[in-house]
C-alpha positions as CSV (number, residue, x, y, z in Angstrom):
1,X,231.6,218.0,194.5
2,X,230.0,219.6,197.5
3,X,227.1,218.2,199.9
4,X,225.4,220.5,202.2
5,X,222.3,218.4,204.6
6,X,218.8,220.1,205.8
7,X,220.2,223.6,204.9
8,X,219.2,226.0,207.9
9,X,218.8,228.6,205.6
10,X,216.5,227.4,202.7
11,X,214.3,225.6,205.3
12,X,214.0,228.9,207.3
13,X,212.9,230.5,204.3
14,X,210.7,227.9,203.4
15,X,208.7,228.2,206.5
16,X,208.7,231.7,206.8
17,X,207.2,231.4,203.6
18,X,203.9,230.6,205.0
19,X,203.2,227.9,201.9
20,X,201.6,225.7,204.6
21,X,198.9,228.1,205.2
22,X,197.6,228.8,201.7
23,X,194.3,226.7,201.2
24,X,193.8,225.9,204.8
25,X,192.8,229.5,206.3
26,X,190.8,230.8,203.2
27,X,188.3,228.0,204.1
28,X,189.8,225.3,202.1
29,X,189.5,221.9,201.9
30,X,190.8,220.7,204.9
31,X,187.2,219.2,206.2
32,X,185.9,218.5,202.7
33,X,184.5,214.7,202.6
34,X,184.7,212.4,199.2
35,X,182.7,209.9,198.1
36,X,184.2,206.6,197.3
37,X,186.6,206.1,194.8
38,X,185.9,203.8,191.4
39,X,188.7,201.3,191.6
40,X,190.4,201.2,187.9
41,X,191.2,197.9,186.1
42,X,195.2,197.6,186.8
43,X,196.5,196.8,190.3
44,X,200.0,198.4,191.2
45,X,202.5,195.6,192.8
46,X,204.5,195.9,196.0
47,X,206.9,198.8,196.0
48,X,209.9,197.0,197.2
49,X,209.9,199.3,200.1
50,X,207.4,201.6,202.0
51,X,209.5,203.0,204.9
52,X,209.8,206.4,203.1
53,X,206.5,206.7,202.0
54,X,204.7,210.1,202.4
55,X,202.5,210.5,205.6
56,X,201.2,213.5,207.6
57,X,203.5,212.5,210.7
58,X,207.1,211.7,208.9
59,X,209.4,213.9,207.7
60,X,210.2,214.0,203.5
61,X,213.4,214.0,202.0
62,X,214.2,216.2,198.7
63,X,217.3,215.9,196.9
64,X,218.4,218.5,194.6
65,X,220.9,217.6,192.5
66,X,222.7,220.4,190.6
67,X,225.4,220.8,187.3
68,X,225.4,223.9,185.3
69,X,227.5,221.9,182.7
70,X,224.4,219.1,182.0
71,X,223.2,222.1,179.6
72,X,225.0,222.7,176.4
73,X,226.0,225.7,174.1
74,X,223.0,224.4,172.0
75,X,220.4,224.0,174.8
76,X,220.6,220.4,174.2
77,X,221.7,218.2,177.4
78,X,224.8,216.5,178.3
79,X,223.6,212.9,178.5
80,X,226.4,211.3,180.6
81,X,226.1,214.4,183.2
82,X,222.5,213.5,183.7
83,X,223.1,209.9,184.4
84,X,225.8,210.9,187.0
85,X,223.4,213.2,188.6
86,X,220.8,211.0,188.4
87,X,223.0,208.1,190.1
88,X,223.9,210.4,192.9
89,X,220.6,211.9,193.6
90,X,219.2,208.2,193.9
91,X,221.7,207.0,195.7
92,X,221.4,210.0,198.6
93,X,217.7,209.3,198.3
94,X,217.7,205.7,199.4
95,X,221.0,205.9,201.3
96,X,222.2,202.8,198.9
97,X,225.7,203.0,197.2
98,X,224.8,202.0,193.9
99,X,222.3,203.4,191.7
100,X,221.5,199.5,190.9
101,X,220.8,198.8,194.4
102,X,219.0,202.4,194.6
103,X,216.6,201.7,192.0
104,X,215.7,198.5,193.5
105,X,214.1,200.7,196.4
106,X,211.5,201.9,193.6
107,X,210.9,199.0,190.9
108,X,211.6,195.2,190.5
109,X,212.5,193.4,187.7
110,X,208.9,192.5,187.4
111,X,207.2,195.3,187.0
112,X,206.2,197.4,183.4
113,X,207.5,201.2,184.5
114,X,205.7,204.0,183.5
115,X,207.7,207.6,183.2
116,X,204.7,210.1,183.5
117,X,206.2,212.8,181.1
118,X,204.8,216.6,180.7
119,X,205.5,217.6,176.9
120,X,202.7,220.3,177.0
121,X,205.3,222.7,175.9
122,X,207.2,221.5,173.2
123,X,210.7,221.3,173.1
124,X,211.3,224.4,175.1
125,X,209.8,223.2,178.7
126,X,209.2,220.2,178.4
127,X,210.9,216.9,179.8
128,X,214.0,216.0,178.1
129,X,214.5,213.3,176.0
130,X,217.9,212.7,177.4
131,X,217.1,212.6,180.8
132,X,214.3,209.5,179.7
133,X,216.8,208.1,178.1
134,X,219.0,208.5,181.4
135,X,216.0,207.0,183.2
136,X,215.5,204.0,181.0
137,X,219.3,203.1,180.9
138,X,219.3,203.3,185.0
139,X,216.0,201.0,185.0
140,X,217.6,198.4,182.5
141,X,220.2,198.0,184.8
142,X,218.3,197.7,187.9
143,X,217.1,194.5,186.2
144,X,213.9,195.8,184.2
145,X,213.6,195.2,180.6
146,X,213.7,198.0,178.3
147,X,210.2,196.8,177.1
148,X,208.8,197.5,180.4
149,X,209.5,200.9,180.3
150,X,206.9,203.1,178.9
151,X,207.3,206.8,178.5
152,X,204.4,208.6,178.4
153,X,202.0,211.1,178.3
154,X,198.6,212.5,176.6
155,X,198.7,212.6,173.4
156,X,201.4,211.0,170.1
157,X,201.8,214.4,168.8
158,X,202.5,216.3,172.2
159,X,205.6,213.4,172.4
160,X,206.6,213.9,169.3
161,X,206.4,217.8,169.6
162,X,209.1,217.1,172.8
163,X,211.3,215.5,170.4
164,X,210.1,211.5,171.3
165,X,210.0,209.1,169.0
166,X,206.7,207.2,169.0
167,X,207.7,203.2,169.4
168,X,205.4,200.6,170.7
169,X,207.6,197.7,170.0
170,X,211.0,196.9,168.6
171,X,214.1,197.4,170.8
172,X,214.6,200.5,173.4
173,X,212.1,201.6,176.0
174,X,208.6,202.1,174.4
175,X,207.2,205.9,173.7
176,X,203.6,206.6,173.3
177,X,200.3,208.8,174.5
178,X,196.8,207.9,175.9
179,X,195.3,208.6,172.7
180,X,197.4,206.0,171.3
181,X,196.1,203.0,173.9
182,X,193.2,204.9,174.9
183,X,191.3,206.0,178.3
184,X,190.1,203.3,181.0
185,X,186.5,203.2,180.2
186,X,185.7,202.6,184.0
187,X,184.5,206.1,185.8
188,X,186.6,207.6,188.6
189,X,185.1,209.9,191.6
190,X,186.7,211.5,193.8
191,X,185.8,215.1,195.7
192,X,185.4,217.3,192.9
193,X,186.8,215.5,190.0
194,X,185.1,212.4,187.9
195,X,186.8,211.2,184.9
196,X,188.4,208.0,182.9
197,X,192.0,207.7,183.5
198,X,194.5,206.8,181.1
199,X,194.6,202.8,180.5
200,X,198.4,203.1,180.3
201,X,198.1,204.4,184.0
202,X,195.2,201.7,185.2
203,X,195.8,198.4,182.4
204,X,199.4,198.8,181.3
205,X,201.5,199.9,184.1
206,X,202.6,198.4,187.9
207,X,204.5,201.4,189.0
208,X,204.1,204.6,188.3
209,X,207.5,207.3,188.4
210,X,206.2,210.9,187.7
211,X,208.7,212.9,185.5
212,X,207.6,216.3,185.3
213,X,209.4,219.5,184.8
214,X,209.1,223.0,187.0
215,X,207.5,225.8,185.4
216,X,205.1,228.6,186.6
217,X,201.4,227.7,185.9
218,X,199.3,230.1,185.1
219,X,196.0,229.2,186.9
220,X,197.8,226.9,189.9
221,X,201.0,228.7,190.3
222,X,203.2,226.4,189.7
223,X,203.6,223.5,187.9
224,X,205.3,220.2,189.5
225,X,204.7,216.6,190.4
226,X,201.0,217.2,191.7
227,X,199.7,219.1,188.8
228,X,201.4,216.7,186.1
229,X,199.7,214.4,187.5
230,X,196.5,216.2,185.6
231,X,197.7,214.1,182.3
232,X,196.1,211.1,183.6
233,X,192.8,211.9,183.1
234,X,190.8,212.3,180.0
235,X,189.2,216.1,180.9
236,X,191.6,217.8,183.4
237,X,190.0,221.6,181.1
238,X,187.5,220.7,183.7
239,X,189.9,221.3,186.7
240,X,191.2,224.6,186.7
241,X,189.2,227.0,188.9
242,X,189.8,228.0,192.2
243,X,193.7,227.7,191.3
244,X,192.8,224.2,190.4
245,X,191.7,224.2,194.2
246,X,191.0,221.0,195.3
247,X,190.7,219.2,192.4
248,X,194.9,218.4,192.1
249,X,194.8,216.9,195.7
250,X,191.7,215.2,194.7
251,X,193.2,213.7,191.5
252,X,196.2,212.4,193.2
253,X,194.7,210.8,196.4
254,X,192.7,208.3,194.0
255,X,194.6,205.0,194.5
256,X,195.3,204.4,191.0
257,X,197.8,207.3,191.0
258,X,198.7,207.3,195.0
259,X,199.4,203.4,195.4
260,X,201.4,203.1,192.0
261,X,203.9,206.5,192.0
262,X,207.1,205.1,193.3
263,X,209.4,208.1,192.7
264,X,209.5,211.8,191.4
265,X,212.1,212.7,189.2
266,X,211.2,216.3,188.2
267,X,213.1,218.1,185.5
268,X,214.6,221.1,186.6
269,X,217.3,221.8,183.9
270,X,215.4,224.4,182.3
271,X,212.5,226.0,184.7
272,X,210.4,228.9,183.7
273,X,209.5,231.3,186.4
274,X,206.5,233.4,184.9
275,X,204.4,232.8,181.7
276,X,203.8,229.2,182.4
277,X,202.5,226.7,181.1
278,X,203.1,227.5,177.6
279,X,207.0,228.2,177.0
280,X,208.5,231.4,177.1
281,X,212.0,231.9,176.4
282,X,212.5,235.6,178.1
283,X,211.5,233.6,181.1
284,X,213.2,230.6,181.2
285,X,215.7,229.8,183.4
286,X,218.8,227.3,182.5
287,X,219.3,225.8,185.8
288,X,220.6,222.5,186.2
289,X,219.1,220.3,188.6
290,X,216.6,217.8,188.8
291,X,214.9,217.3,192.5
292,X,213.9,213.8,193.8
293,X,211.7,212.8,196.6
294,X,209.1,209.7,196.9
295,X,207.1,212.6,199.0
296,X,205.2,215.0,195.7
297,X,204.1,217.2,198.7
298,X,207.8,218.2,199.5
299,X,209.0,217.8,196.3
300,X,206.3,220.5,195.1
301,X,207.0,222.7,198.2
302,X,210.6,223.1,197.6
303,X,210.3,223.3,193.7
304,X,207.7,226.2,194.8
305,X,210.3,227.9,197.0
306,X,212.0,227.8,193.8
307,X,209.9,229.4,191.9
308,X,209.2,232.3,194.3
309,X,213.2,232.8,194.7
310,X,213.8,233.6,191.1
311,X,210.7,235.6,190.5
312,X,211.7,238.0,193.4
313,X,215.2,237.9,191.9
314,X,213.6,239.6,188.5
315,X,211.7,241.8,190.3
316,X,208.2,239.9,189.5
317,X,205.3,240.1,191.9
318,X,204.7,237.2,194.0
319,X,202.1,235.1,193.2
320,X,199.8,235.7,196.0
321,X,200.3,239.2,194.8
322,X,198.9,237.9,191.3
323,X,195.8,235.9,192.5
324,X,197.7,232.4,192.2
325,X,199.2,230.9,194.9
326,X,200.1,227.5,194.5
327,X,197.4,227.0,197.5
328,X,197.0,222.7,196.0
329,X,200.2,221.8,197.7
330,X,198.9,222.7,201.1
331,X,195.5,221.3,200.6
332,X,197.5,218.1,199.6
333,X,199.1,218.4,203.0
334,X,196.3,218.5,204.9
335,X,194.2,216.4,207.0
336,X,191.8,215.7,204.3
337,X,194.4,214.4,202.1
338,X,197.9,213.4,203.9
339,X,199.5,213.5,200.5
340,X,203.0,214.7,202.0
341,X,204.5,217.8,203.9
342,X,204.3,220.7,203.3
343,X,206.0,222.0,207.0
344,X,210.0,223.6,206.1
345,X,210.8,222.3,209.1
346,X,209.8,218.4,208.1
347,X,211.7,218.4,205.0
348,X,215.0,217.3,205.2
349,X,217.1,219.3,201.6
350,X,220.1,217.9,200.4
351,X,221.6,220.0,197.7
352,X,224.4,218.7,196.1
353,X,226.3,220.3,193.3
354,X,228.3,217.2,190.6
């Protein structure tokens, strides 16, 4: 097991990357004003901790946690290899030395947990059940019951497509969609977005922990924490031009997402470079990690670093070159928004290979 801290190297890149430019010099958002925000029904609970919450002025912290052996022959993944990456990751996160004490930096015993899944895909690119599974087991033993977990996302049948069982009782961690529950009938505003968010989100959920997976998008870019977050509302089709341009950093600055996400745990075990958002197997990419951060902003910035790495590694265009630039995660960054970071040189990356 290796360790390597704020690698000079990929945090060079990543600012002479320039991502914390797109959005804000093509007249952007950055001096946009919002009307006020509809408050939705729920009200999140105190994060057991706020010291490493995202601001313009701190620096972010992204764990990457890697293990080419998590994936099987059969693409299937190696349950008891996620949990151990998934105890180390936390544990580097919060600086605790248990994954039990680590968790407790996130959740309490008394909160209902939601794991904000992205199953658009299917089976292919989607998030695992395993790793759930993994994140349910990890919660239980933190001290929150396994009926205080809810898995979800927008719809029954795009769970079940992922390979989820649909459960709203009985033992094990409850599995369901929106469509299931329903939408918050109470109207949200924000900038450029109005909508109803998902009553599992606003009515029955205290903390939120996003769960996406990394993916090329083909409208916004790429595909991480910010933009999954577009499953929370009832008409994100409405959201996509401009690059989806500010309408992802408008979603996530209402409070009902903002004050509830405790943690990002994106699935990067399989991450598709080019073709996104629908799965495409000639380019997928088997690689092994998940990335964690309480900071979406730097989370999204590395995973977009990502990204760009392996598309110039099959000879693929960049995607300014294409017209898409993930341009969000910069508005997200800005002044307007103070999201998270987007700056290389504020993001501390520990890589660490189980």
């Amino acid at each position: 097991m290796g360790t390597k801290r704020q690698r000079r190297e990929f945090l060079r890149n990543l600012v002479g990357w320039g991502l914390g430019v797109w959005g804000l010099a093509q007249g952007g958002c950055a001096t946009r004003s919002h009307p006020p925000v509809t408050e939705g029904s729920a009200q999140p609970s105190t994060p057991p901790t706020t010291s490493d919450a995202p601001t313009a002025s701190k620096r972010a912290k992204v764990v990457v946690v890697r293990d080419p052996k998590c994936i099987r022959d059969d693409g299937t993944l190696h349950e008891e290899r996620l949990r151990t990456m998934l105890a180390q990751a936390l544990c580097e996160l919060s600086g605790e030395r248990s994954p039990e004490a680590a968790w407790q930096h996130y959740v309490t015993p008394t909160d209902v947990v939601g794991l904000k899944l992205n199953c658009l895909a299917g089976r292919g690119l989607s998030t695992h059940v395993e790793l759930v599974r993994a994140l349910a087991a990890g919660l239980a033993a933190a001290g929150v019951k396994e009926s205080n977990i809810i898995a979800w996302d927008r719809t029954d049948r795009e769970l079940r497509q992922a390979g989820f069982e649909i459960r709203d009782g009985g033992a094990g961690f409850r599995c369901f969609g929106t469509d299931h529950v329903g939408y918050d009938p109470k109207l949200v505003v924000k900038g450029k977005i109005g909508g109803l968010l998902s009553s599992i989100l606003t009515v029955h959920t205290t903390a939120l922990i996003n769960v996406p997976v990394l993916k090329d998008h083909g409208l916004a870019g790429v595909s991480g924490c910010l933009k999954n977050n577009f499953g929370c509302i009832h008409n994100p089709n409405k959201y996509h031009p401009n690059n989806c341009d500010p309408y992802i950093a408008d979603l996530n600055s209402l409070p009902q997402i903002r004050d509830k996400q405790r943690l990002i745990i994106c699935d990067a075990t399989r991450l598709q470079y080019h073709g996104g958002p629908g799965f495409k197997p000639q380019w997928a990419e088997p690689y092994g990690a998940l990335l964690l951060s309480t900071d979406p902003v730097a989370l999204d910035t590395v995973g977009a670093k990502i990204i760009a790495d392996l598309r110039a590694t099959h000879n693929l265009p960049s995607l300014e070159e294409e017209n898409r630039p993930p341009k969000h995660i910069a508005t997200a960054a800005s002044a307007a928004y103070h999201l998270g970071v987007a700056e290389g040189e504020k993001i501390e990356v520990v890589e660490r290979t189980v």
